[in-house]
N, C-alpha and C positions, 0 to 999 in steps of 0.2 A: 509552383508547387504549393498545396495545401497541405499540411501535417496533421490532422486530427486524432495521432493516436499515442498522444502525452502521457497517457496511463500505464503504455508498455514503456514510454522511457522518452527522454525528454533530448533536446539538443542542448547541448553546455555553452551557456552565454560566454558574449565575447568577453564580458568584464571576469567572469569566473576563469574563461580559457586564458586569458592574459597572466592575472594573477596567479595560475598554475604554471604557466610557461615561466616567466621569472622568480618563481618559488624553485622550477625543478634545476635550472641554471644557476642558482646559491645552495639551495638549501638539502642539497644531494646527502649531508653527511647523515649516521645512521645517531638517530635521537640517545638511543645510550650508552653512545658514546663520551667518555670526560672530557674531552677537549670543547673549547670554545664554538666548533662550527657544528659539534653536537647538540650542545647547548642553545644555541641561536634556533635549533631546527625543534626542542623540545620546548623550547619559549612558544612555535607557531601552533603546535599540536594542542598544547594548553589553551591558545587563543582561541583555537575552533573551538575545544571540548565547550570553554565557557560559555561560545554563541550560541551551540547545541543547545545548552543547558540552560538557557536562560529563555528561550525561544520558547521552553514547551515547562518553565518555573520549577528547574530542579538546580540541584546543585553539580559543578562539575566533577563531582568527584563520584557522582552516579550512574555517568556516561562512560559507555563502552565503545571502543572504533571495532567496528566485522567490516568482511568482505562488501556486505550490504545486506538485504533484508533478508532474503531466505537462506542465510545464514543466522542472522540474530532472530528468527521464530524458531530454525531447528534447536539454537542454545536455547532459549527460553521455556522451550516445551521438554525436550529429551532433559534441561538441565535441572528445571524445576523436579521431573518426576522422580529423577535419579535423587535428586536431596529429600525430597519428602516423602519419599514410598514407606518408609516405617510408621507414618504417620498415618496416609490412607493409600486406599488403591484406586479410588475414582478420578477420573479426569473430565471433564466436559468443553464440548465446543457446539457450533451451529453448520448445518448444512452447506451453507454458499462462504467458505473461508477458502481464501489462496492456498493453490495446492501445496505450498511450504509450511501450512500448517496442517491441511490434513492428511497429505502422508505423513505430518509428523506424527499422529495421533494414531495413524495405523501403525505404526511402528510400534508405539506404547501397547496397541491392540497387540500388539504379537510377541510382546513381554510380558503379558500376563494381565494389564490394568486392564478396568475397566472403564471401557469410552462410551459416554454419553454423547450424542448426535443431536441437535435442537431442530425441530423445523424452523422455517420462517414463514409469515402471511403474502398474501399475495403484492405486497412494494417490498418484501424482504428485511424487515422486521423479526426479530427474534422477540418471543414476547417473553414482559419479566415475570409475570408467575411461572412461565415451566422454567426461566433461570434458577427461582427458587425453589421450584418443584424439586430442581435436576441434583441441587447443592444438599449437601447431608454432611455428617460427623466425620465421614470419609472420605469428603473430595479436598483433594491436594491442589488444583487448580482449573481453572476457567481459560478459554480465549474466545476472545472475540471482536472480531473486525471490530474501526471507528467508522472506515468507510470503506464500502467493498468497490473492489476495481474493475467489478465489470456493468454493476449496476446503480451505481452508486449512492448506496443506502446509507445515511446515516446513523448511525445506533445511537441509544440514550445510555453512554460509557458514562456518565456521573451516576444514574439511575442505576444501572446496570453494578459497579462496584459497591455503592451503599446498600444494596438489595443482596449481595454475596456477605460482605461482612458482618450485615446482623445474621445471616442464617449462619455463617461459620467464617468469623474472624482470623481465622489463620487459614483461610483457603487465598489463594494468589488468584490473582485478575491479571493475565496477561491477553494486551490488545494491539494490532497490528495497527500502526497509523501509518502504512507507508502512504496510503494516499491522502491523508489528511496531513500529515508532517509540513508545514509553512503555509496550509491551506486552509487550514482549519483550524481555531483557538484549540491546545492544546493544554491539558493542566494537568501535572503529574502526581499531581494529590488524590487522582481519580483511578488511579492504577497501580500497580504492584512493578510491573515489565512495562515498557511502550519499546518499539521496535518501529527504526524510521531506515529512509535510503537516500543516496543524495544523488540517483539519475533520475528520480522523480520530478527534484526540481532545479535543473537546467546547471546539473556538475557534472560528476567525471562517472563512469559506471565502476565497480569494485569497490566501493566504500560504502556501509553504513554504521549504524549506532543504537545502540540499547540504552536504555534508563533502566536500570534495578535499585528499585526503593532501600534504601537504606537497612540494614536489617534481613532483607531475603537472600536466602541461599538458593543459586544457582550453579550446580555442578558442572565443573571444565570438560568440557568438549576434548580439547588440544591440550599439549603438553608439550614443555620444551623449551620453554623461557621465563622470564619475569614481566614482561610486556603487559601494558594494561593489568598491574597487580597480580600477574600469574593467570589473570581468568583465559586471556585469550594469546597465547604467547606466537613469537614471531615478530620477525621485525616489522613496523607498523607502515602501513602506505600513506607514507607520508604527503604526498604529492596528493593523493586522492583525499586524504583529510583536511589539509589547505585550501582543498575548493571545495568540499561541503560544508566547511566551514562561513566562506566569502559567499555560495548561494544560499546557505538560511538566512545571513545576516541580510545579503540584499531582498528576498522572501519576507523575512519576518517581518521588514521593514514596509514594503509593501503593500502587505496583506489584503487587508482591507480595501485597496484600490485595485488591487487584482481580482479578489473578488467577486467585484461590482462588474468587472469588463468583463470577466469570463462570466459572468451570472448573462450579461447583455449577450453576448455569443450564445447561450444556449438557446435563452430564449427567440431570436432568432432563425434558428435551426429549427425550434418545433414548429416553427411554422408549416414545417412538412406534413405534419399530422392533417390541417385542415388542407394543403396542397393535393391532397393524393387520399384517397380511398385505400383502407385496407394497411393502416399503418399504427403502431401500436407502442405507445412507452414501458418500458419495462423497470421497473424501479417506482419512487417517489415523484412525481413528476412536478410537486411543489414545494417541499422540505428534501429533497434530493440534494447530492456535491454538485453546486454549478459548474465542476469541473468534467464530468460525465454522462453523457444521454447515451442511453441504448434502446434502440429503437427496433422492432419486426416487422417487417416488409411480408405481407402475405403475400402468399404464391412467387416469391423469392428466396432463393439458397441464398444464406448471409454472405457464403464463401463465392457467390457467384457474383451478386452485387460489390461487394468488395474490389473484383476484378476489374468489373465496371465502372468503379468509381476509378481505380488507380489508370482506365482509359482515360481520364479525366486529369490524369496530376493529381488527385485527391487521396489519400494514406488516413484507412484506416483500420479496424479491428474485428475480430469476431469473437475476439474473447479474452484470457487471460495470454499474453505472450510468452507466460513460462509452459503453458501447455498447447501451447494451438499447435503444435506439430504430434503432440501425443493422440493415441484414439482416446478419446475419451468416453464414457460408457453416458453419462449426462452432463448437459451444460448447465451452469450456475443459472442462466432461466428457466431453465426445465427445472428445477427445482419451485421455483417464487409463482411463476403462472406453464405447466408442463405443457409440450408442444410446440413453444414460441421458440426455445432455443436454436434451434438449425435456419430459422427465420431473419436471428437475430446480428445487429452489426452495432458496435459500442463505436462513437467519436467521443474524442478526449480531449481536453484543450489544455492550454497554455498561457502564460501572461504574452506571450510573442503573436497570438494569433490575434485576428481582427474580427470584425461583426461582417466587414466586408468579403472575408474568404467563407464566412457562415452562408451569406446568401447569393454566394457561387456556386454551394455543396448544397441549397436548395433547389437551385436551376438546371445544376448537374442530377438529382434524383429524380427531377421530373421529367426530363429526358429517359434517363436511365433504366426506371423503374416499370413502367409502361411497354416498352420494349422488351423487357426482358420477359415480363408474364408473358406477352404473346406467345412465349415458348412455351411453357405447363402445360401437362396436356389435359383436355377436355374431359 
């Protein structure tokens, strides 16, 4: 089996799945609780918050445990607008953002603010004068991917926040790093919000984490406890914090050499481009996440190729996996260059994958892809 779709969600290492497994056989008891086997279990939650926190140079007392991402973008958007709506009514974001952030924004559309939409160019770039176009006296907050997950664009998120604060200092930057989150240097001086997830990189699914800069108000969602300072109450998944915990630290640690091996897999895999006629990158294709190629096969349905590759043992994507079962009206490529989307097929990669399952998934497209146009009709 090849797995190329680490973007929709990652397998949980063995060393993360061990240390979960004899974390949940002790450390069952509920953290705030007084007793001693409470305590021992609110000592473990601490040790993650701080790996979180140090992983991306904040403090832990900044970090929030959610469900996982598209929960901490819906607190970050509906909670920011809710605390600063006295203050403006504009909100801005960019066309190709995870659908957990733009329904969140339609949501805000349908409370009354008002939502700014950015285009992006054609590698999906949001460019920073319409950011400062878009920012006025009245906007309460920004989002914007670090790195979008289906084409894997980079943004200039230091560029990006210093270009929002001289135009208006008290607007909030909140940026989605689920997929840069141990992937990519992250620095929380650059941000307001950062929102990460820990089945991106190789934990438990149900767990992620917010960073809120010191100072910003973001309104509770939930009610019903004292948990994480009241912001998100309920009793905490413990189990699931203990191992996103043990995968950023082993992640963090990493980094840089994972990298370097996933940068060597992609490159490899483009090799299809010069393989096969009529094949097309969609994104950045050399300042792009080495973690990401999304590639258009002309005169192939992405969803049809996909079929064909998983003939192969080969698993991979056509899009965002929080939507690929929704109709969706355009695909995030149909946005950056339109008509490539329904073309389009995203592989994702992993520090577990090799350069040698990359040019099996070349020899598997060259078979693959050939045969399949002979179907399109004339």
């Amino acid at each position: 089996m090849i797995y190329f779709d680490n973007a929709s969600t990652t397998k949980i290492s063995d060393v993360v799945l061990g240390k979960m497994y004899e974390f949940m056989k002790t450390g069952f008891a509920n953290p705030s609780s007084l007793h001693k086997l409470g305590f021992d279990v609110e000592k473990e939650v601490t040790k993650a918050r701080k790996i979180i926190a140090d992983s991306i140079k904040a403090s832990p007392d900044e970090i929030y445990f959610t469900s996982g991402g598209t929960e901490a973008n819906n607190t970050a958007i509906l909670g920011v607008a809710e605390a600063y709506k006295k203050r403006g009514n504009r909100v801005v974001t960019m066309k190709i953002e995870h659908p957990s952030v733009t329904d969140s924004y339609k949501e805000l559309e349908k409370r009354g603010f008002e939502v700014v939409t950015l285009d992006v160019d054609a590698k999906g770039y949001v460019s920073i004068s319409d950011i400062e176009n878009a920012v006025n006296d009245d906007t309460i907050l920004v989002s914007i991917m670090y790195v979008n997950n289906e084409v894997g664009t980079v943004q200039n998120i230091e560029k990006i926040y210093s270009t929002i604060k001289t135009k208006n200092k008290n607007c909030i930057l909140h940026t989605d790093c689920v997929q840069a989150f141990c992937k990519h240097s992250i620095n929380s001086k650059n941000a307001d919000i950062i929102t990460m997830s820990g089945h991106k990189i190789q934990s438990a699914k149900g767990i992620g984490a917010m960073y809120i800069k010191k100072g910003v108000r973001v309104n509770n969602l939930h009610f019903g406890g004292s948990q994480e300072k009241g912001f998100r109450p309920g009793t905490e998944n413990t189990y699931g914090i203990v191992a996103m915990g043990e995968a950023c630290s082993i992640a963090a640690k990493n980094m840089e050499a994972n990298y370097k091996k996933v940068s060597q897999i992609k490159n490899t895999l483009l090799k299809i481009t010069n393989e096969l006629d009529g094949v097309y990158v969609n994104g950045d294709v050399e300042n792009g996440s080495p973690y990401i190629l999304n590639l258009s096969f002309e005169n192939v349905k992405g969803e049809v190729l996909l079929h064909a590759l998983e003939s192969d043992d080969i698993f991979v994507a056509t899009g965002s996996a929080c939507s690929s079962r929704a109709k969706e009206k355009k695909k995030i490529v149909d946005y950056i260059i339109d008509g490539r989307g329904g073309n389009a097929v995203r592989f994702s990669f992993s520090s577990e994958n090799t350069v040698e399952e990359a040019e099996k998934v070349v020899e598997s497209l060259k078979k693959q892809v050939p045969i399949l146009r002979k179907f399109v009709p004339r």
